[in-house]
N, C-alpha and C positions, 0 to 999 in steps of 0.2 A: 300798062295799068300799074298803078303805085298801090303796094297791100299792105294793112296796118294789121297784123295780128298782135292781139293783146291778151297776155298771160304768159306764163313762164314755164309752163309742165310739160309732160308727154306729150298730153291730146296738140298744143299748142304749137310743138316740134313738130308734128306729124302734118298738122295743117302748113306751116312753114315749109318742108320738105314737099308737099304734092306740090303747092302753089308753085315754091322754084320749078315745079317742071312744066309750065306752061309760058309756051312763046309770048302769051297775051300780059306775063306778070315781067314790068322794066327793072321795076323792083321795092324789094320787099325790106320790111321794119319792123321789128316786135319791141313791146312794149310791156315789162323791163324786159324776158327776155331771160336768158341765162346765157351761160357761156359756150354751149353745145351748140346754140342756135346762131350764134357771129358766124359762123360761116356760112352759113345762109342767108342772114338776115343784118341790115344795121340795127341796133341795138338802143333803143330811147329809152334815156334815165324817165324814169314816171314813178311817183310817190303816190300813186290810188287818187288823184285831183283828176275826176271826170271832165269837170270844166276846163282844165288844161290840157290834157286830151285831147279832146275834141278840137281847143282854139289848133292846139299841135298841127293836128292830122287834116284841118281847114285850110290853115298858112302851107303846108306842106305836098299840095294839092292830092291827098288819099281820095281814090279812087273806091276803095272797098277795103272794111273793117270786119274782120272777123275776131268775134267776143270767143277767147275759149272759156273762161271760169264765170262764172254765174253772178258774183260779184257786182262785176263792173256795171251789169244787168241792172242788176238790185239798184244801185247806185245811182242808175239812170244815164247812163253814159248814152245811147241811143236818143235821149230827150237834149242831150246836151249837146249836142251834134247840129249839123246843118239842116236845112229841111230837104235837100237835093243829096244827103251823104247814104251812101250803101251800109247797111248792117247785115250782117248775114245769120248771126245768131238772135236778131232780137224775134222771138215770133209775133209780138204786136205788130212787127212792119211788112210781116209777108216776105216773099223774098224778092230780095236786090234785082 
């Protein structure tokens, strides 16, 4: 499974860090990410363009996005998304 976590904080690292421990994760990408999280993760430049995002994490075939900060939410990054793409933090879509 390919995982797109999106945000840059603790909570962010911390979902980063469980997901690496799951056989079922091939591999994992945060978006932007910081520099704590490169070793766990590849690291995608993202300037807050949900619509680019999303085309990203489409072309990139993401398996599952988990939204840490609230924002992207707001934003509508989940609307902006595929109609078949996993969100794990949106609660309008139930879960993945």
């Amino acid at each position: 499974m390919r995982v797109l976590v999106v945000g840059s904080g603790g909570r962010e690292h911390a979902l980063l860090w469980k997901a690496a421990q799951s056989p079922q994760v091939e591999r994992l990408y945060a978006a932007p990410g910081n520099a704590g999280m490169a070793a766990l993760a590849e690291l995608v430049p993202w300037n807050g363009d949900v619509e680019a995002l999303a085309d990203w994490a489409l072309a990139e075939g993401i398996d599952l996005t988990l939204v840490g900060p609230e924002a992207p939410l707001v934003e509508g990054i989940a609307d902006a998304s595929s109609p078949g793409a996993s969100w794990s933090s949106d609660p309008r879509r139930g879960r993945p």
